[in-house]
PQR file of N, CA, C, O and H, with PARSE charges and radii, in Angstrom:
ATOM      1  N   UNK A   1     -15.909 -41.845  19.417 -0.4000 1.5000
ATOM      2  CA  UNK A   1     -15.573 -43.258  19.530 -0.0000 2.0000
ATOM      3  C   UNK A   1     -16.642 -44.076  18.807  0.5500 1.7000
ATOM      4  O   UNK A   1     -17.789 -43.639  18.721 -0.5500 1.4000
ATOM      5  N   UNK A   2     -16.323 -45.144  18.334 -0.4000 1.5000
ATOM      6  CA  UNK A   2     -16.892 -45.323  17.001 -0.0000 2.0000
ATOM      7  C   UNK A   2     -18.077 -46.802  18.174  0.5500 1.7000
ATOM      8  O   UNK A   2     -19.249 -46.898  18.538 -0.5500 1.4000
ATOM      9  H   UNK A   2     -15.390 -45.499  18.404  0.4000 1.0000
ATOM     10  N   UNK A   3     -16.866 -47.575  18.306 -0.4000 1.5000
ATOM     11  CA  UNK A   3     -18.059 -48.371  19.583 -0.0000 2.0000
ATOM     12  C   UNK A   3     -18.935 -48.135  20.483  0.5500 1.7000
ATOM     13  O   UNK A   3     -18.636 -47.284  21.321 -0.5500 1.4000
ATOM     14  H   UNK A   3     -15.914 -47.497  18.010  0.4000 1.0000
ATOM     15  N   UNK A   4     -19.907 -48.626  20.555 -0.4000 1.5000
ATOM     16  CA  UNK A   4     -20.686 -48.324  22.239 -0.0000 2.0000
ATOM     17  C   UNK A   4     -20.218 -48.838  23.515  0.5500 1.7000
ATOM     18  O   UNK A   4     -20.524 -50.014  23.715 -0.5500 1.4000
ATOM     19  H   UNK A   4     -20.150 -49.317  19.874  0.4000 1.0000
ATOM     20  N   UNK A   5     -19.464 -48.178  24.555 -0.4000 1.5000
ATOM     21  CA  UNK A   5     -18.963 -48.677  26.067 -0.0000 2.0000
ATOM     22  C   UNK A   5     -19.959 -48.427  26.997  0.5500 1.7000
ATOM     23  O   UNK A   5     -20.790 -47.539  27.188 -0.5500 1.4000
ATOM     24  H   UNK A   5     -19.216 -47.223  24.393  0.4000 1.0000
ATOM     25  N   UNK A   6     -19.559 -49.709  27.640 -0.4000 1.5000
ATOM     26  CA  UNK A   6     -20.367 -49.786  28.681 -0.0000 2.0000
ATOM     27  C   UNK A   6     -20.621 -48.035  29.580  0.5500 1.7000
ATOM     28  O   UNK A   6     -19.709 -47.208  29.548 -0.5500 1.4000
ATOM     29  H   UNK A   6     -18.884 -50.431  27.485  0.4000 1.0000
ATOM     30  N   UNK A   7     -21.570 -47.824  30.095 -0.4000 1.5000
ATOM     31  CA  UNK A   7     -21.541 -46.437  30.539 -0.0000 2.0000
ATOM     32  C   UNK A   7     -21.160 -46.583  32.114  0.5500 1.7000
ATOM     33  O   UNK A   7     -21.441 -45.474  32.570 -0.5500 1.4000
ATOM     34  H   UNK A   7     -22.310 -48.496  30.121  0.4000 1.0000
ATOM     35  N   UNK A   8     -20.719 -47.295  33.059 -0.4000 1.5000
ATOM     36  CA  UNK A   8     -19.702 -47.508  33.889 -0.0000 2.0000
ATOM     37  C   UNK A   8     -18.374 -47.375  33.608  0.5500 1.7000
ATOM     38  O   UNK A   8     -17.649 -46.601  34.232 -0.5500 1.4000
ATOM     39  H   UNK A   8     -20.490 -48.196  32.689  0.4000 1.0000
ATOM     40  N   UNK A   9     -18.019 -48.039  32.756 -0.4000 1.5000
ATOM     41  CA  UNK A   9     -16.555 -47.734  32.079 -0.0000 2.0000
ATOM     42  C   UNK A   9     -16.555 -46.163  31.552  0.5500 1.7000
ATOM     43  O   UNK A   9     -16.072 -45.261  32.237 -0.5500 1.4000
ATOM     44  H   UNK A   9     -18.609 -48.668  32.249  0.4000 1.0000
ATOM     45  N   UNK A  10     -16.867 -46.049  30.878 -0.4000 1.5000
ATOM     46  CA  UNK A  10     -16.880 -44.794  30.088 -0.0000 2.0000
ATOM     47  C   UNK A  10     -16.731 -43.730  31.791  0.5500 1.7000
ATOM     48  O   UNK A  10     -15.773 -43.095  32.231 -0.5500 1.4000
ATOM     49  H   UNK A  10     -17.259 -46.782  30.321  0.4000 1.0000
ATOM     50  N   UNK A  11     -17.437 -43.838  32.075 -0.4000 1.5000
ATOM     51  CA  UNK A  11     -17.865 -42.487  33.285 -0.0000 2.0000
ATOM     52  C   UNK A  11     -16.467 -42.680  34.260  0.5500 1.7000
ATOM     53  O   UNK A  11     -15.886 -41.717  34.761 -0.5500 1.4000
ATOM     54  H   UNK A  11     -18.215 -44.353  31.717  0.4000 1.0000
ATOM     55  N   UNK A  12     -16.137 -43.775  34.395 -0.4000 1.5000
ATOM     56  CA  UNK A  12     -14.727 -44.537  35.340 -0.0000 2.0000
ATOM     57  C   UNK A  12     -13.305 -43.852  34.482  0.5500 1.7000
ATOM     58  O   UNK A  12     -12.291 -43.566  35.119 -0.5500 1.4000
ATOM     59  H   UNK A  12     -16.609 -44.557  33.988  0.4000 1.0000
ATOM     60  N   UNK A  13     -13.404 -43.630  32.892 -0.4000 1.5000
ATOM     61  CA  UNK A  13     -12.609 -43.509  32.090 -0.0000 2.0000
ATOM     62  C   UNK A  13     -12.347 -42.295  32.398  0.5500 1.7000
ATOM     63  O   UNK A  13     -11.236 -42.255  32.927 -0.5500 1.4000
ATOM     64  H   UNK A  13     -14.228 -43.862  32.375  0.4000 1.0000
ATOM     65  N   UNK A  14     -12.875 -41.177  32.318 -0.4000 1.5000
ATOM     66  CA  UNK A  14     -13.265 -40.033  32.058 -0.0000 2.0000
ATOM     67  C   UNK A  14     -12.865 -39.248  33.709  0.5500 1.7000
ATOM     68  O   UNK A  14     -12.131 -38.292  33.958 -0.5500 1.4000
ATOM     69  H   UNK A  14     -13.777 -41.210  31.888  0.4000 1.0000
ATOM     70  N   UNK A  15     -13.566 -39.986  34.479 -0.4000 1.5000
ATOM     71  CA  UNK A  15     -12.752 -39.400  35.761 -0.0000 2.0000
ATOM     72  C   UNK A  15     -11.547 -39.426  36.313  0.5500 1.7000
ATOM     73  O   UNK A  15     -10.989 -38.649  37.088 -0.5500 1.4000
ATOM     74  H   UNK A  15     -14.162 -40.763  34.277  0.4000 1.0000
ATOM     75  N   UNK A  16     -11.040 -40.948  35.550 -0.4000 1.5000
ATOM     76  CA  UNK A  16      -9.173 -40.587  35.500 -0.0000 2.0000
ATOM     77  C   UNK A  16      -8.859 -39.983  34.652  0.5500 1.7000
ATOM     78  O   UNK A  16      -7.655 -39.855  34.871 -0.5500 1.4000
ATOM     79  H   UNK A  16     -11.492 -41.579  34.920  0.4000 1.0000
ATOM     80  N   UNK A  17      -9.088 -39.426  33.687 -0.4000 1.5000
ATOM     81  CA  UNK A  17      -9.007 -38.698  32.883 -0.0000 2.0000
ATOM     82  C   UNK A  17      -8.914 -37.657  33.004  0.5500 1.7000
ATOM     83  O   UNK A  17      -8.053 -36.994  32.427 -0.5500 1.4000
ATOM     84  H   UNK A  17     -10.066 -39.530  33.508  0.4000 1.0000
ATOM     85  N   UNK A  18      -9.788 -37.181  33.810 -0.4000 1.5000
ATOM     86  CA  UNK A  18      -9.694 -35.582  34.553 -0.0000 2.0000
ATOM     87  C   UNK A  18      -8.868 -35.424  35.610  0.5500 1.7000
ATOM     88  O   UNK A  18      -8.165 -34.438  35.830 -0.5500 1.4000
ATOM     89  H   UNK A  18     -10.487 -37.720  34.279  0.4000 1.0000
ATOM     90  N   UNK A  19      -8.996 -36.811  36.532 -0.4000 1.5000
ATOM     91  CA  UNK A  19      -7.538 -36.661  37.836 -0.0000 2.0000
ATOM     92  C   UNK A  19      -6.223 -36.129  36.958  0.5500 1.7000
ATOM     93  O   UNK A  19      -5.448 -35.208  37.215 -0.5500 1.4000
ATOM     94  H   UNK A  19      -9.567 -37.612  36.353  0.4000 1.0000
ATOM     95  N   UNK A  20      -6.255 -36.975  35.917 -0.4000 1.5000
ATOM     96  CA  UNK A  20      -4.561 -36.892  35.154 -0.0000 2.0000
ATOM     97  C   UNK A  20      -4.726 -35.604  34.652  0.5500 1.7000
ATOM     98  O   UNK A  20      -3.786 -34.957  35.115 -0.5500 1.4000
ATOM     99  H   UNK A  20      -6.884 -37.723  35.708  0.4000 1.0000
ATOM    100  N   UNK A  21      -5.450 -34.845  33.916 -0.4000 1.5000
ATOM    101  CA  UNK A  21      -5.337 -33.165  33.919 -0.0000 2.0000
ATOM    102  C   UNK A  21      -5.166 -32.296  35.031  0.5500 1.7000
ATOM    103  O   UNK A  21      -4.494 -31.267  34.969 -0.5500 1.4000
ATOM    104  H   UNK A  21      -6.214 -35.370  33.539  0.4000 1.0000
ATOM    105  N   UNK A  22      -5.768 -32.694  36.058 -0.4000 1.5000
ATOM    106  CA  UNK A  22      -5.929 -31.750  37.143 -0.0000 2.0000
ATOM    107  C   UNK A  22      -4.238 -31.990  37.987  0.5500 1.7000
ATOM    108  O   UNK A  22      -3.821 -31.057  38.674 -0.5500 1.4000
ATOM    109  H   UNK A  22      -6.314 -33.530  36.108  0.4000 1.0000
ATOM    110  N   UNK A  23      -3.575 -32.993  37.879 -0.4000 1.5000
ATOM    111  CA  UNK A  23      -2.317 -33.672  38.384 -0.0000 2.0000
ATOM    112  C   UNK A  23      -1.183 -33.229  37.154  0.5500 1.7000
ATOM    113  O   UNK A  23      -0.057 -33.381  37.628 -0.5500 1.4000
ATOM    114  H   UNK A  23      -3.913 -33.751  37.322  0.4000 1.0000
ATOM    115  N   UNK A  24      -1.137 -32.894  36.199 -0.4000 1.5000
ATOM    116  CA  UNK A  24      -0.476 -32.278  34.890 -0.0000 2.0000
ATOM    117  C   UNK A  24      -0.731 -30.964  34.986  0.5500 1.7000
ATOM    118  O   UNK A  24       0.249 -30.225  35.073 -0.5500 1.4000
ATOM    119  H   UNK A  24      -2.052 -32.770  35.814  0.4000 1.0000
ATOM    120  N   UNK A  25      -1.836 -30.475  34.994 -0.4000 1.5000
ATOM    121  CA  UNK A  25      -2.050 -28.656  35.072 -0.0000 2.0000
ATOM    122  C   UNK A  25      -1.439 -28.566  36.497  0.5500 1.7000
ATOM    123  O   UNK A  25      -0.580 -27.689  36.405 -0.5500 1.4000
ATOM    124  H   UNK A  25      -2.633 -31.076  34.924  0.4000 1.0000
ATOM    125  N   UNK A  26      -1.456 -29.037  37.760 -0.4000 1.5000
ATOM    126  CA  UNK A  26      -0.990 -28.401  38.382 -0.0000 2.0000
ATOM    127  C   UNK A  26       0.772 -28.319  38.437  0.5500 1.7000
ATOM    128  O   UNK A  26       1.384 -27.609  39.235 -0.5500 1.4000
ATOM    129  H   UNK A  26      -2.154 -29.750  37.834  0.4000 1.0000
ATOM    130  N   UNK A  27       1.284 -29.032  37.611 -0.4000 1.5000
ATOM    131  CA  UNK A  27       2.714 -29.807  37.279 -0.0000 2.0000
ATOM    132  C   UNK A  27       2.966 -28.244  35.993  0.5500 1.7000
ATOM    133  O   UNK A  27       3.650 -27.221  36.023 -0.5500 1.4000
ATOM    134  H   UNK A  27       0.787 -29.609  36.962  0.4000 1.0000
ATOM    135  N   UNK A  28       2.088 -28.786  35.113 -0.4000 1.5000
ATOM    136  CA  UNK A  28       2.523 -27.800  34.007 -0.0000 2.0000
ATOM    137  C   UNK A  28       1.041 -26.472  33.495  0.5500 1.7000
ATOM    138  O   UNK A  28      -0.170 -26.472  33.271 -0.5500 1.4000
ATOM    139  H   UNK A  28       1.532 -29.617  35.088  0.4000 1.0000
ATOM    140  N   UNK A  29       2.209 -25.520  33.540 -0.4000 1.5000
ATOM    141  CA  UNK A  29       1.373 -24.398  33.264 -0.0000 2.0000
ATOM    142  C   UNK A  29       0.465 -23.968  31.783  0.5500 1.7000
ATOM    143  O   UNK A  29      -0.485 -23.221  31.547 -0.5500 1.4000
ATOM    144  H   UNK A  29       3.192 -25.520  33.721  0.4000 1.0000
ATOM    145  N   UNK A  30       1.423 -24.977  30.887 -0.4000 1.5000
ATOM    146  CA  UNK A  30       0.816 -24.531  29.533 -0.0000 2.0000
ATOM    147  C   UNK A  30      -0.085 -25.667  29.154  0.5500 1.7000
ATOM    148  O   UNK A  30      -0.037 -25.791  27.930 -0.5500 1.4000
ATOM    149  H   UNK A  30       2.195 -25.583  31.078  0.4000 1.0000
ATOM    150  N   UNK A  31      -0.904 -26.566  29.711 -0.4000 1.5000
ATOM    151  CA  UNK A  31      -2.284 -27.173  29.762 -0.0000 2.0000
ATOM    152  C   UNK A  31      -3.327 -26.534  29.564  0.5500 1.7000
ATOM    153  O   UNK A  31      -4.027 -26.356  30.561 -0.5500 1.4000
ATOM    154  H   UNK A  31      -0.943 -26.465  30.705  0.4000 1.0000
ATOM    155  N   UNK A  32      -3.674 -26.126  28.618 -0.4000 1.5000
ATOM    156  CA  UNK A  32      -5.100 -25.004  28.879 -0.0000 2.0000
ATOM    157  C   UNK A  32      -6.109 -25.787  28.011  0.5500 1.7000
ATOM    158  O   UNK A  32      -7.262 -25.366  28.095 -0.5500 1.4000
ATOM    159  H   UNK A  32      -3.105 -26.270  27.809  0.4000 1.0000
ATOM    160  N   UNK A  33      -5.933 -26.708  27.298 -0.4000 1.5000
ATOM    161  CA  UNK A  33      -7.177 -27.344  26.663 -0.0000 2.0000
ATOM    162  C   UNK A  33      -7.616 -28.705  27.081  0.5500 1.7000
ATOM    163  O   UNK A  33      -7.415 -29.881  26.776 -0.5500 1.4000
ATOM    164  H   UNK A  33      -4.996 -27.051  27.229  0.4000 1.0000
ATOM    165  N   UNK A  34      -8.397 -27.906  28.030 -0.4000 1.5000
ATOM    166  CA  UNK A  34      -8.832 -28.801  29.099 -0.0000 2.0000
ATOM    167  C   UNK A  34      -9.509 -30.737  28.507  0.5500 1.7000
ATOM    168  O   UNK A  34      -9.186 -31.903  28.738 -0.5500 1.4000
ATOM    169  H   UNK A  34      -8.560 -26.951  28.278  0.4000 1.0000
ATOM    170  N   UNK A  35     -11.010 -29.685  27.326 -0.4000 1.5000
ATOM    171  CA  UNK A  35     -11.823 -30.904  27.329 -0.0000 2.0000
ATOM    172  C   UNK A  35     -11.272 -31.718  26.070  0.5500 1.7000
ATOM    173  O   UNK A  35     -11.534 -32.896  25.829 -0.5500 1.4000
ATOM    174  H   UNK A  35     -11.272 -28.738  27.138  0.4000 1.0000
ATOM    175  N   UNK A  36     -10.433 -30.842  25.288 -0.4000 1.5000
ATOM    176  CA  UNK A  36      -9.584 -32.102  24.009 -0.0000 2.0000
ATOM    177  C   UNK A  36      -8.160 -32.833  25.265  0.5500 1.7000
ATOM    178  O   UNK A  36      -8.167 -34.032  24.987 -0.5500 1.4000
ATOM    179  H   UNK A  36     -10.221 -29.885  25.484  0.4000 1.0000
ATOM    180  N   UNK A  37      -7.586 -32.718  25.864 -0.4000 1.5000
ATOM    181  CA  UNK A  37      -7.341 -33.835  26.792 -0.0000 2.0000
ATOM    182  C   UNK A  37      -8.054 -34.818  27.537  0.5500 1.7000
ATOM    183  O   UNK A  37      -7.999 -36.017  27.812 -0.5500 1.4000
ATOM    184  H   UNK A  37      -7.580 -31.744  26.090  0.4000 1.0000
ATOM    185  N   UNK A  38      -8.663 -33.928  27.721 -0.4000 1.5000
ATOM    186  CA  UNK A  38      -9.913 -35.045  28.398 -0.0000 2.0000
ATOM    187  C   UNK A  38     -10.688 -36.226  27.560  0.5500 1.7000
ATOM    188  O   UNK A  38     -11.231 -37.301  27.815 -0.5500 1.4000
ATOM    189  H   UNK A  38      -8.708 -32.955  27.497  0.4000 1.0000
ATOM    190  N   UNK A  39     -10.489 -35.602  26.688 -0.4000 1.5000
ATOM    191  CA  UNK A  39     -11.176 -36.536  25.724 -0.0000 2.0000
ATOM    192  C   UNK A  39     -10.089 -37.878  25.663  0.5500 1.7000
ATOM    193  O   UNK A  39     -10.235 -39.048  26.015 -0.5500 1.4000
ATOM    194  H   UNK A  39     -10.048 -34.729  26.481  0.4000 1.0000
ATOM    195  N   UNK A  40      -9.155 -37.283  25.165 -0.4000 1.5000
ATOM    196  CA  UNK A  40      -8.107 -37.660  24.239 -0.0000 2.0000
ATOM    197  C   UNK A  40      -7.311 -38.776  25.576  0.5500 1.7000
ATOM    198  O   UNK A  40      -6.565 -39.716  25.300 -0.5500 1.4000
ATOM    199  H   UNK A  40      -9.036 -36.332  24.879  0.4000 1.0000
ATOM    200  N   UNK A  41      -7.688 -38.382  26.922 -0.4000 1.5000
ATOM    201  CA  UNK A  41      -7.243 -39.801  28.273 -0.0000 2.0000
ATOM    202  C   UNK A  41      -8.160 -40.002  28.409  0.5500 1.7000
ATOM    203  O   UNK A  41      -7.987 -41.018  29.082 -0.5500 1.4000
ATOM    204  H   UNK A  41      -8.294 -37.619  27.146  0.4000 1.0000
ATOM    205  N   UNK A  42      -9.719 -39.854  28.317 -0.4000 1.5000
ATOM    206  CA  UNK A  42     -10.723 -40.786  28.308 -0.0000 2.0000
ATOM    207  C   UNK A  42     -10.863 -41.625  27.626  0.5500 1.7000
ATOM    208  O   UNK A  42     -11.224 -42.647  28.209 -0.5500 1.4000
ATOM    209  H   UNK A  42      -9.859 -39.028  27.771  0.4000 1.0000
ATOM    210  N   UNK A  43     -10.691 -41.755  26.089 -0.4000 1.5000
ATOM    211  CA  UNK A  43     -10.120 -42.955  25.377 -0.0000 2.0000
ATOM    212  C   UNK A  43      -9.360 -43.749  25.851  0.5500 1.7000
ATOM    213  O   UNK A  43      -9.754 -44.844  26.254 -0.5500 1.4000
ATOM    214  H   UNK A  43     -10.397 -40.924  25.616  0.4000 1.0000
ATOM    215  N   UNK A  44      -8.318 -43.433  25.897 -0.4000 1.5000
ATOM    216  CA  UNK A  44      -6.937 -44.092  26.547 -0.0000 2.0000
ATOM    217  C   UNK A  44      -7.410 -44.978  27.852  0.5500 1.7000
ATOM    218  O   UNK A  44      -6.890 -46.064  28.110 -0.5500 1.4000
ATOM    219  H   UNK A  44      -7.998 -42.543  25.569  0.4000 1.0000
ATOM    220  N   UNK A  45      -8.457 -44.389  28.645 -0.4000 1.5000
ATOM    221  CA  UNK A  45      -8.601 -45.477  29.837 -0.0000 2.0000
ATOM    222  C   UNK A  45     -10.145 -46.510  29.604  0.5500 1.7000
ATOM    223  O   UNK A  45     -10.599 -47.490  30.195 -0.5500 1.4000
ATOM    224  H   UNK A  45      -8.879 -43.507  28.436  0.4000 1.0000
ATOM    225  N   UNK A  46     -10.461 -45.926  28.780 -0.4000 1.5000
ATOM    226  CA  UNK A  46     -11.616 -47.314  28.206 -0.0000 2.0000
ATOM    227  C   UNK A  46     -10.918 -48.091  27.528  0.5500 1.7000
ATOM    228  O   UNK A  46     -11.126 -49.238  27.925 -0.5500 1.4000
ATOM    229  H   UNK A  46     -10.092 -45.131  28.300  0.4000 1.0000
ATOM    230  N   UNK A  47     -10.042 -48.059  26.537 -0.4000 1.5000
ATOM    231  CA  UNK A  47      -9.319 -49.117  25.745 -0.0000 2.0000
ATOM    232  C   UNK A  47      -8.507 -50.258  27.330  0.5500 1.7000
ATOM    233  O   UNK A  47      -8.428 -51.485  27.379 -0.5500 1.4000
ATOM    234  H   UNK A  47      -9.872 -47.127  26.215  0.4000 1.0000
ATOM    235  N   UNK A  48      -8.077 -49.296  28.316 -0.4000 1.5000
ATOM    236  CA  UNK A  48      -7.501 -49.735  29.398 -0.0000 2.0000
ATOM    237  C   UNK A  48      -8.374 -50.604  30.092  0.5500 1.7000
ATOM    238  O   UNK A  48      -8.076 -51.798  30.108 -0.5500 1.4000
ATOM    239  H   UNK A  48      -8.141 -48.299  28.276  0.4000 1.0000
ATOM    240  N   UNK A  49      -9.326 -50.249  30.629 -0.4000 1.5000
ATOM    241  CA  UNK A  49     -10.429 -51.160  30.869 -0.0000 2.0000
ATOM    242  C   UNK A  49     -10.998 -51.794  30.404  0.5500 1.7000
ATOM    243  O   UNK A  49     -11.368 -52.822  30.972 -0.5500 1.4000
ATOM    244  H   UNK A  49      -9.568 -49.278  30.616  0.4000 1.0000
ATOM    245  N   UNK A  50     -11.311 -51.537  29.291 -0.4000 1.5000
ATOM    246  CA  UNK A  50     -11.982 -52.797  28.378 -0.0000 2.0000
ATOM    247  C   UNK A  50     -11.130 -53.876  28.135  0.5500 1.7000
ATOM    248  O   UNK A  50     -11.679 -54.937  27.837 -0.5500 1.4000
ATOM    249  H   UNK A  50     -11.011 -50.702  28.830  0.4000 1.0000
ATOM    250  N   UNK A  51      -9.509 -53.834  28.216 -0.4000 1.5000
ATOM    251  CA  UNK A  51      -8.454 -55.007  28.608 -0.0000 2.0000
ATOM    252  C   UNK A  51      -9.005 -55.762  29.693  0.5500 1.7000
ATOM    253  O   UNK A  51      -9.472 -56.893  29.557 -0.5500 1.4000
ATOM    254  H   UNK A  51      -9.063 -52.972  28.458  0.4000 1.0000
ATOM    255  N   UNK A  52      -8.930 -54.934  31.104 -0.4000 1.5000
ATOM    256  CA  UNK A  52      -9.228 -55.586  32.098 -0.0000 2.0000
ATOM    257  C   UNK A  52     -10.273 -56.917  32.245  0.5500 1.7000
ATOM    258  O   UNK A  52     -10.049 -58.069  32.618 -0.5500 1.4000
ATOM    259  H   UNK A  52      -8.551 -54.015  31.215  0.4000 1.0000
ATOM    260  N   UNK A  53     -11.405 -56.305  31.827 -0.4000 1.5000
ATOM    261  CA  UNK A  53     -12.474 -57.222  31.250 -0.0000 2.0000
ATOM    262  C   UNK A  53     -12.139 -58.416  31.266  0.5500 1.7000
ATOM    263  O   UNK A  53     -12.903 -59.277  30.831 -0.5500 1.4000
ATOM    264  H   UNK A  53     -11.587 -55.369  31.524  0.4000 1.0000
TER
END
């Protein structure tokens, strides 16, 4: 990510980020790349929060 986020956000991002894998892997079996999802909804919820703002 090319900006610097706040490191509250970021860490807030990242743990829904992992709820939503851990709530999808247990839904679907063929999830196996864990930390490029993770990544890839940790973005997704800083852009989300940084709306909030």
């Amino acid at each position: 990510m090319a900006e610097k986020v706040d490191e509250r956000i970021a860490r807030e991002a990242k743990r829904l980020a992992e709820e939503d894998y851990s709530l999808i892997a247990n839904m679907v079996s063929g999830v196996t790349n864990k930390q490029k999802y993770v990544e890839s909804r940790t973005e997704h919820y800083i852009k989300k929060l940084l709306k909030k703002q």
